[in-house]
TIVO-2410 file (N, C-alpha, C; in nm, 3 decimals):
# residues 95
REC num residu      c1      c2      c3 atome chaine
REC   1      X -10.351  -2.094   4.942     N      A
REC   1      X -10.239  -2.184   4.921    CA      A
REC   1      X -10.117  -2.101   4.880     C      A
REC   2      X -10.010  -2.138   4.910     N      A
REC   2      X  -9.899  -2.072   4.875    CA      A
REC   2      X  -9.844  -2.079   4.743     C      A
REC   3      X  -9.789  -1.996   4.684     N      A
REC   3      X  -9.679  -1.999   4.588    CA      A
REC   3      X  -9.544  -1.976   4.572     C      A
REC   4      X  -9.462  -2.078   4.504     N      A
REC   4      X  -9.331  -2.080   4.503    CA      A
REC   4      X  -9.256  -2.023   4.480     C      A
REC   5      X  -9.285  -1.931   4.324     N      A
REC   5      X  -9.201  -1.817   4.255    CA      A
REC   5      X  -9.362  -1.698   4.218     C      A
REC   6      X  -9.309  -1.585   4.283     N      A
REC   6      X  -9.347  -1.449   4.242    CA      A
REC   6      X  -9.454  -1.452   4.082     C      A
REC   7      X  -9.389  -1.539   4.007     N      A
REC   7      X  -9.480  -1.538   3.831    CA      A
REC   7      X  -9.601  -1.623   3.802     C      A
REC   8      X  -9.597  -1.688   3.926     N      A
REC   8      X  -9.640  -1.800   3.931    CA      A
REC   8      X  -9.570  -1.928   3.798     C      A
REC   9      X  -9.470  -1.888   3.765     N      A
REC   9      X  -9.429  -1.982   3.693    CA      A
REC   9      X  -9.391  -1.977   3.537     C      A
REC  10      X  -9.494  -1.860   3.518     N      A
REC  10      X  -9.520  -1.766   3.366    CA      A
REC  10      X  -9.465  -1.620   3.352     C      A
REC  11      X  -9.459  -1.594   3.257     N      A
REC  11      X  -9.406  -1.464   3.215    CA      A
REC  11      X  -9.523  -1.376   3.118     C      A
REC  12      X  -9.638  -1.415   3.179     N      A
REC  12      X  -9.769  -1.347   3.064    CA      A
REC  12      X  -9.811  -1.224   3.108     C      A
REC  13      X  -9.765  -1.181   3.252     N      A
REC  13      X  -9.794  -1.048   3.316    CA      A
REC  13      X  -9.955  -1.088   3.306     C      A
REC  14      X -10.044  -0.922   3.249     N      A
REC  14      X -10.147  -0.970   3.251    CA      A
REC  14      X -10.208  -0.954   3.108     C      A
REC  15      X -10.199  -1.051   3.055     N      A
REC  15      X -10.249  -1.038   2.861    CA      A
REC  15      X -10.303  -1.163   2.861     C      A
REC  16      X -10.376  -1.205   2.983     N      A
REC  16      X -10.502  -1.330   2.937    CA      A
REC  16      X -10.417  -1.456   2.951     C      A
REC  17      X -10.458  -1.560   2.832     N      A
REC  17      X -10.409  -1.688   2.772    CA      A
REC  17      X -10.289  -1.637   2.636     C      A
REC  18      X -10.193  -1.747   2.636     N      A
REC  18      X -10.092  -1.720   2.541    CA      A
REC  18      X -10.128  -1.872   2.458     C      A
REC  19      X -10.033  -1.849   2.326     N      A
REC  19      X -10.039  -1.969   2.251    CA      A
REC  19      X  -9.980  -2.057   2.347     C      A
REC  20      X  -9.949  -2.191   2.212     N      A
REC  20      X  -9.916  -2.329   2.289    CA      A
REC  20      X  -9.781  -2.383   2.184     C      A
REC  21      X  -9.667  -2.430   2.277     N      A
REC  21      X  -9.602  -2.485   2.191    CA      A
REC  21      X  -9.543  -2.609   2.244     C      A
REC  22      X  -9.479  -2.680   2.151     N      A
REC  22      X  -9.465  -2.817   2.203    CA      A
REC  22      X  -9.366  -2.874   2.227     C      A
REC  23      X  -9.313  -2.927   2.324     N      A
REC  23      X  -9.154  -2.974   2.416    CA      A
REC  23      X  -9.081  -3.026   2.325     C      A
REC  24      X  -8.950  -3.014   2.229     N      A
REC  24      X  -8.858  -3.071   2.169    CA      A
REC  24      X  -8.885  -3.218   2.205     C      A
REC  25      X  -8.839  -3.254   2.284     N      A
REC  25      X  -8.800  -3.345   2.442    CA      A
REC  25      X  -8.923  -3.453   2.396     C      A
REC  26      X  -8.977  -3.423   2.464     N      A
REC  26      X  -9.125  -3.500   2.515    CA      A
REC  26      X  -9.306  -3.546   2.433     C      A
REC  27      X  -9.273  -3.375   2.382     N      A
REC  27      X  -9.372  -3.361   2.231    CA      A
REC  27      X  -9.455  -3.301   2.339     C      A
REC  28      X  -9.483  -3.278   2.476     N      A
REC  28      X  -9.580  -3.234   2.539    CA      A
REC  28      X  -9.618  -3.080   2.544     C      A
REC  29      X  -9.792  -2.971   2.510     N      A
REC  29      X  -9.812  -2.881   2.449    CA      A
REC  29      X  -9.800  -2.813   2.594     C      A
REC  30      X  -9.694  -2.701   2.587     N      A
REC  30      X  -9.691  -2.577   2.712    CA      A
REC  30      X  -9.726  -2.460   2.670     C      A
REC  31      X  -9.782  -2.359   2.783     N      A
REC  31      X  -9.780  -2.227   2.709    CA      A
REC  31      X  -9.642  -2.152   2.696     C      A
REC  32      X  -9.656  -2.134   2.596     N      A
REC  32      X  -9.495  -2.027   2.513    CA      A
REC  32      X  -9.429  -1.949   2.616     C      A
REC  33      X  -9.545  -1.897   2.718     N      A
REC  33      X  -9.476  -1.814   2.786    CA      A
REC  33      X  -9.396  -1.878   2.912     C      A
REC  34      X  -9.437  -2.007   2.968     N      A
REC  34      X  -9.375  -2.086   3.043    CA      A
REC  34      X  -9.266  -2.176   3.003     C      A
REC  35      X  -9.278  -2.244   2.881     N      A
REC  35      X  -9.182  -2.347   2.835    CA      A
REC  35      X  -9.020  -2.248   2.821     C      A
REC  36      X  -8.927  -2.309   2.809     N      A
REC  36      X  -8.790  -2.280   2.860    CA      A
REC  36      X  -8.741  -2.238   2.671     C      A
REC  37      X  -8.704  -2.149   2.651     N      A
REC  37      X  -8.667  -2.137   2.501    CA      A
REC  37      X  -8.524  -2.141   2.486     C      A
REC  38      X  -8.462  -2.230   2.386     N      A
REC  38      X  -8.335  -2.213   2.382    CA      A
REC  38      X  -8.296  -2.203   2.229     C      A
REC  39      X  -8.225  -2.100   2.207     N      A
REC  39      X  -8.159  -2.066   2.091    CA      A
REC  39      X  -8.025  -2.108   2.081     C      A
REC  40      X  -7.978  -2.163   1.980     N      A
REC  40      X  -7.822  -2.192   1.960    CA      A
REC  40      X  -7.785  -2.189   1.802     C      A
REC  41      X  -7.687  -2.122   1.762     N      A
REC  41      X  -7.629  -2.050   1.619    CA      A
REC  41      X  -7.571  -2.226   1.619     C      A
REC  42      X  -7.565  -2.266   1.438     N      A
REC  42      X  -7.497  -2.336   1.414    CA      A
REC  42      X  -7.422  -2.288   1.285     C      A
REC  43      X  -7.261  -2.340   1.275     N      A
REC  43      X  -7.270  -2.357   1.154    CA      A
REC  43      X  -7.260  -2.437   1.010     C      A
REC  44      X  -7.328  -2.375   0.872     N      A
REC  44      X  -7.323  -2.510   0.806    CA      A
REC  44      X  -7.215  -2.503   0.715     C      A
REC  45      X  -7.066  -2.464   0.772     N      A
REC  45      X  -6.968  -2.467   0.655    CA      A
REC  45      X  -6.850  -2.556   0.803     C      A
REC  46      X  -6.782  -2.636   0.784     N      A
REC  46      X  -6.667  -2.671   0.835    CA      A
REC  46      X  -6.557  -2.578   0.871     C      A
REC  47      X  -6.544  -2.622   1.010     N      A
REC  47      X  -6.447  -2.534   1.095    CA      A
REC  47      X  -6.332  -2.470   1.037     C      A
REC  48      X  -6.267  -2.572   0.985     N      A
REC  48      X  -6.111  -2.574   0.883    CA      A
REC  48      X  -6.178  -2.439   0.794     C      A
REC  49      X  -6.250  -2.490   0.665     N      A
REC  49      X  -6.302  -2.432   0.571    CA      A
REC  49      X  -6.350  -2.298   0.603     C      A
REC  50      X  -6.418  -2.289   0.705     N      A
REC  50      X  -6.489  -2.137   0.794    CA      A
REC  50      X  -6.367  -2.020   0.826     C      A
REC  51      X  -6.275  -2.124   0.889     N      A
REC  51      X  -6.130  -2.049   0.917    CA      A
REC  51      X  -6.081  -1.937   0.784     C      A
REC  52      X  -6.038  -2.016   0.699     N      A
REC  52      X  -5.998  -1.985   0.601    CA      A
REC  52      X  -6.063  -1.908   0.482     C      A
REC  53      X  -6.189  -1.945   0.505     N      A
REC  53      X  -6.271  -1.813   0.428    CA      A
REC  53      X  -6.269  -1.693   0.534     C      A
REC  54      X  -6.337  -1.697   0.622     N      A
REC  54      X  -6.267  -1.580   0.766    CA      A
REC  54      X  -6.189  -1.445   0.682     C      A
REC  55      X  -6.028  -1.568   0.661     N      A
REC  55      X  -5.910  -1.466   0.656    CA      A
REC  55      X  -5.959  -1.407   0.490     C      A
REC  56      X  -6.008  -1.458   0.431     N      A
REC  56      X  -6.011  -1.378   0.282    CA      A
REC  56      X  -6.129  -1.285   0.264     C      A
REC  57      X  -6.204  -1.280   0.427     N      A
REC  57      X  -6.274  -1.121   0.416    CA      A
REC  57      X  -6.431  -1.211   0.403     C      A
REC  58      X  -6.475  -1.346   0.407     N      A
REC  58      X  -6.580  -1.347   0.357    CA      A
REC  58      X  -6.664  -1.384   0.470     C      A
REC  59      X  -6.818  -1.366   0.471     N      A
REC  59      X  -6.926  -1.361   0.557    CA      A
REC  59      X  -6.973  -1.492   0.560     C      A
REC  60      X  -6.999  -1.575   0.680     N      A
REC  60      X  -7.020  -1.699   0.669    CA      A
REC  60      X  -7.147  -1.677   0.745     C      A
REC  61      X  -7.239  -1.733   0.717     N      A
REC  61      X  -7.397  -1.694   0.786    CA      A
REC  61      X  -7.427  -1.792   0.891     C      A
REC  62      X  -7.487  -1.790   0.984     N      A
REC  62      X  -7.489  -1.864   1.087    CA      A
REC  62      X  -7.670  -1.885   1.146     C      A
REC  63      X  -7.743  -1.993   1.076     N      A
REC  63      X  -7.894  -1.974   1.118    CA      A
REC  63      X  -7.896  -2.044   1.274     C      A
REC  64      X  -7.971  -1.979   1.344     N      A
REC  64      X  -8.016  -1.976   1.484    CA      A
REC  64      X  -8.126  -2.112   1.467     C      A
REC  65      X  -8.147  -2.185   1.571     N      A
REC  65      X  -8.168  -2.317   1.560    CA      A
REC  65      X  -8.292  -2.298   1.740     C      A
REC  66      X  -8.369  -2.271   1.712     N      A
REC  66      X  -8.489  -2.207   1.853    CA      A
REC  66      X  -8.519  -2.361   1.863     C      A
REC  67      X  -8.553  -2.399   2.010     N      A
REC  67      X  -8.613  -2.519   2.062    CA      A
REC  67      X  -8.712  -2.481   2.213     C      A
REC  68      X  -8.828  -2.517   2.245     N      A
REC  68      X  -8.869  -2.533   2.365    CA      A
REC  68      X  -8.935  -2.613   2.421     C      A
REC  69      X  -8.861  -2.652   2.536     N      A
REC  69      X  -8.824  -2.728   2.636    CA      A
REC  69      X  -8.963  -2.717   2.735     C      A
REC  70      X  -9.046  -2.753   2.749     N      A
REC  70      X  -9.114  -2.797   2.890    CA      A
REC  70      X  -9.027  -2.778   3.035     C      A
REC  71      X  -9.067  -2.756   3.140     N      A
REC  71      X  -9.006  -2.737   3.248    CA      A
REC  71      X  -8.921  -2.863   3.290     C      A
REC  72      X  -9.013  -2.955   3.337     N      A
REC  72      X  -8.933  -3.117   3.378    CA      A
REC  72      X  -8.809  -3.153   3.249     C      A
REC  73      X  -8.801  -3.116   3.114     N      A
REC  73      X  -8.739  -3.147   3.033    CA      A
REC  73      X  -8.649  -3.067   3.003     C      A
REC  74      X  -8.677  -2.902   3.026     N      A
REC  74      X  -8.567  -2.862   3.051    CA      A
REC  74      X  -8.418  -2.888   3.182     C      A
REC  75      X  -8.496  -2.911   3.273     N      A
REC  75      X  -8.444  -2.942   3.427    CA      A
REC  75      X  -8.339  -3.035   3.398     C      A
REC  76      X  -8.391  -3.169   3.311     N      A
REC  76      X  -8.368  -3.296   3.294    CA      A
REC  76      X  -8.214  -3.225   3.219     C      A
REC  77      X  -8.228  -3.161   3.095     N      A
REC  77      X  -8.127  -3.150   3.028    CA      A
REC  77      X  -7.992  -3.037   3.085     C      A
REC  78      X  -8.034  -2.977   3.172     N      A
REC  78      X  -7.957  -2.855   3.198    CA      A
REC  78      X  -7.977  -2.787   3.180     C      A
REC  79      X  -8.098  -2.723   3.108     N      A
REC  79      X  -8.119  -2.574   3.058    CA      A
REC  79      X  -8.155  -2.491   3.150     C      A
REC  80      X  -8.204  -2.532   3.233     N      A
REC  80      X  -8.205  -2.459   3.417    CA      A
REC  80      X  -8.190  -2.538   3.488     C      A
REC  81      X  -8.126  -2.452   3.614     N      A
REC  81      X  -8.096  -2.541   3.728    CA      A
REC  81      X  -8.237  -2.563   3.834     C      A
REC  82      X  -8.231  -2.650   3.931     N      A
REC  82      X  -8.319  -2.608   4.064    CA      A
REC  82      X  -8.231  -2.537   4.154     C      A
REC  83      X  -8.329  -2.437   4.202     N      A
REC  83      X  -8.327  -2.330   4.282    CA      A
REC  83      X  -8.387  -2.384   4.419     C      A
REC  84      X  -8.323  -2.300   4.534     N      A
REC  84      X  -8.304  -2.327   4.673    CA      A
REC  84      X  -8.429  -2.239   4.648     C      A
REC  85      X  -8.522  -2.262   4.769     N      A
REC  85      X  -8.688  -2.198   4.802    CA      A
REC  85      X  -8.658  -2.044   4.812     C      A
REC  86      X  -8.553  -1.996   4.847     N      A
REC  86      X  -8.505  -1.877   4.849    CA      A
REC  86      X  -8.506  -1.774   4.795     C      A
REC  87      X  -8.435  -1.894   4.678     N      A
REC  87      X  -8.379  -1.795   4.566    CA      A
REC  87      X  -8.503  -1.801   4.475     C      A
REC  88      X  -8.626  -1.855   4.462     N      A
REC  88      X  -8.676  -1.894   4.376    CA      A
REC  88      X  -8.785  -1.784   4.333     C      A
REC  89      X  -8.781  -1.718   4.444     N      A
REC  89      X  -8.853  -1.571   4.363    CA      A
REC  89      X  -8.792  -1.457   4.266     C      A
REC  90      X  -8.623  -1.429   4.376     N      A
REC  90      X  -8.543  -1.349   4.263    CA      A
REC  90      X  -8.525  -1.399   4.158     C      A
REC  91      X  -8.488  -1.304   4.039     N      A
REC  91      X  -8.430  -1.364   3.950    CA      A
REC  91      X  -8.262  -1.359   3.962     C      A
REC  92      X  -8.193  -1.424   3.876     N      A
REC  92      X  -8.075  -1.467   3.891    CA      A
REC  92      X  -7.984  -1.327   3.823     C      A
REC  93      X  -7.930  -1.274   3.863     N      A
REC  93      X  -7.864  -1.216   3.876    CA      A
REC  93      X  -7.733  -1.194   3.730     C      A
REC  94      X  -7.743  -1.126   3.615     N      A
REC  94      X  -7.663  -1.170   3.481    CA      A
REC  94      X  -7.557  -1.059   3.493     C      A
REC  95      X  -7.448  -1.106   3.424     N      A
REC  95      X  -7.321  -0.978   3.433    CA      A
REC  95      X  -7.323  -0.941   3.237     C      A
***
C-alpha cells in the first residue's frame, strides 16, 4: 500500500514507541512525536505598563505557554496547512 509523506506521519526515526500526549482541542491521546506542538510567549504585565518599565532598564519575563494539537485539530485551527500530494513529502522550505 502506498504512503503519503516519506515519515509516515511521525518524527520517531527509529527509537521504537514514544510517549502519549493529549490534544488541547479534543482531549484525544497522540504520540508526542506526531501531534503538532505549539509554543507561544505570553505576557503577564500590561502593554502600557511593559512599555514603560522597558525604558527604565527593567527585565520583564515572558513564560512560554506549550500546547499539542492532534493532526485533524491542528488542520482545523491553522497550525498547518494541507499540502498538495506533491509537496507532501518535502519539507517546507524556512528562511
Amino acid at each position: 500500500m502506498p504512503f503519503k509523506r516519506k515519515s509516515r506521519g511521525r518524527s520517531k526515526g527509529g527509537k521504537g514507541s514514544s510517549g502519549v500526549v493529549q490534544c488541547q482541542s479534543c482531549g484525544q491521546l497522540v504520540p508526542r512525536d506526531k501531534a503538532k506542538k505549539v509554543t507561544r510567549r505570553f505576557s503577564i504585565v500590561d502593554a502600557q505598563l511593559a512599555k514603560e518599565l522597558r525604558q527604565k532598564g527593567t527585565y520583564i519575563a515572558a513564560p512560554a505557554d506549550t500546547k499539542y494539537y492532534c493532526v485533524s485539530c491542528a488542520v482545523h485551527r491553522g497550525v498547518v496547512k494541507v499540502r498538495a500530494e506533491r509537496e507532501r513529502r518535502a519539507r517546507p522550505r524556512r528562511f
